[in-house]
N, C-alpha and C positions, 0 to 999 in steps of 0.2 A: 705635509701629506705623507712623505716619508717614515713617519712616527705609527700616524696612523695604520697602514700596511704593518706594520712590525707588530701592531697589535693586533690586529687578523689574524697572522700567524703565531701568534701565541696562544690561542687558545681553539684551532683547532683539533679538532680529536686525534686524540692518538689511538692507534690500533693492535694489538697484540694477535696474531695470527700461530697457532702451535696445531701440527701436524705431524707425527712421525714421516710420512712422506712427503720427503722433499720436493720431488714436483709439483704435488699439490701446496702446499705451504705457501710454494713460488709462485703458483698460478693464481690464489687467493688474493695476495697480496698484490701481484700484477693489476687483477681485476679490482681492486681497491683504489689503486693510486692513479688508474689509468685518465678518471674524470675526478673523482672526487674527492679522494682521502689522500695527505701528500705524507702522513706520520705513519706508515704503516710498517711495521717488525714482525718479522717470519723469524718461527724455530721450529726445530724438528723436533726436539731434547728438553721434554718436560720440566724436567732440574733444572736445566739453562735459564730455559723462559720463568721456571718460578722467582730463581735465584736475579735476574732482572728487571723480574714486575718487584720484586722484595726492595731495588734499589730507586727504580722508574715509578711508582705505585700512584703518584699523586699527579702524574701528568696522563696515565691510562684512563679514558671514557669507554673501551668494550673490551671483552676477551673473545677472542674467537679458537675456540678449541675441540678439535677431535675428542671423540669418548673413548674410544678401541686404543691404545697405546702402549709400547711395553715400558718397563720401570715405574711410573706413575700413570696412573689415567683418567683421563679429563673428569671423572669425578670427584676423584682425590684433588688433580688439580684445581679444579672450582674453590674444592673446600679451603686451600690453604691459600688460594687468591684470595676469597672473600675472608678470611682472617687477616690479612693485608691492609685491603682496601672493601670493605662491606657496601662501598658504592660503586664500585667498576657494575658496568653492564655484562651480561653472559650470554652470551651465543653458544650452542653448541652445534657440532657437524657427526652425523652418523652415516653408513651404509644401511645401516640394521635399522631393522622395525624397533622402536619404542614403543612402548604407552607411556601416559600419565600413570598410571600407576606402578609402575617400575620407576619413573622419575621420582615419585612419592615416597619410594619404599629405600634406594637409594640413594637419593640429596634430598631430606626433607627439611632441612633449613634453609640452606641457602635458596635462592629465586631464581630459575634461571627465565632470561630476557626472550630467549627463542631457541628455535630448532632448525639447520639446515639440513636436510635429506640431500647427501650424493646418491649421484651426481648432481650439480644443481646447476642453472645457465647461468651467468653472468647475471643476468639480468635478478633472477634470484636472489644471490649475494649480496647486489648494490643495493635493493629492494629491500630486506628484509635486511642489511646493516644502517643502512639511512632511515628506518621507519624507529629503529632502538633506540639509537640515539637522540633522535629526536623527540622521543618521548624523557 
C-alpha cells in the first residue's frame, strides 16, 4: 500500500503561482494548498519563475500568472512558458477590465485556460483552478 500513495503523489498537479506582489502570490498559494493542491510555488520575479518552469517544465499542469508586472509581463510570460512547455494550462489574474479582443490582438497564439478578476474569493480560485485542470 505504501507504493501505492507514493504514486498518488507523483502525479499530482503542480502549480506555478507568479505575482509581483508578494502578498498576493502568498495568499494564492495558501488558498491552493489549503484543501487541495499540496505542489504549489509562488514568485514574485517573472525571470525567476520563467527561469524555473525552464528547469521544472515537465512536472507543471497550470500557470497562474498576473498580466500587469514590471520586467516581463504575464503576456510575454505566457509566451515564453508556452515555448517551454505548449501543454502547461494558463490562468491568468487581472485588476483591469479585459476583453476577448485585446486577448486576440495581444496573445493570439497561445490559449489561454481562463481568467481570474481581483479581487476574487477563495472560493473562485479553487473553482475555477480545479475546473482547468480537470479539463
Amino acid at each position: 500500500m505504501p507504493n501505492k500513495n507514493r504514486n498518488i503523489r507523483q502525479y499530482e498537479p503542480k502549480v506555478l503561482v507568479l505575482d509581483d506582489d508578494f502578498d498576493l502570490a502568498t495568499l494564492v498559494k495558501q488558498i491552493l494548498q489549503k484543501d487541495v493542491f499540496k505542489n504549489v510555488f509562488a514568485f514574485t520575479d517573472p525571470l525567476l519563475a520563467l527561469e524555473h518552469f525552464r528547469i521544472n517544465h515537465k512536472d507543471y499542469s497550470i500557470i497562474i500568472s498576473d498580466i500587469r508586472m514590471p520586467t516581463m509581463n504575464g503576456f510575454e510570460f505566457v509566451r515564453e512558458a508556452r515555448k517551454i512547455n505548449p501543454k502547461v494550462k494558463i490562468l491568468l489574474m487581472t485588476a483591469f477590465e479585459i476583453d476577448d479582443k485585446e486577448f486576440a490582438r495581444v496573445l493570439p497564439k497561445p490559449k489561454i485556460d481562463g481568467l481570474i478578476r481581483k479581487p476574487a474569493s477563495s472560493k473562485q480560485i479553487l473553482n475555477t483552478v480545479s475546473s482547468i485542470i480537470g479539463n
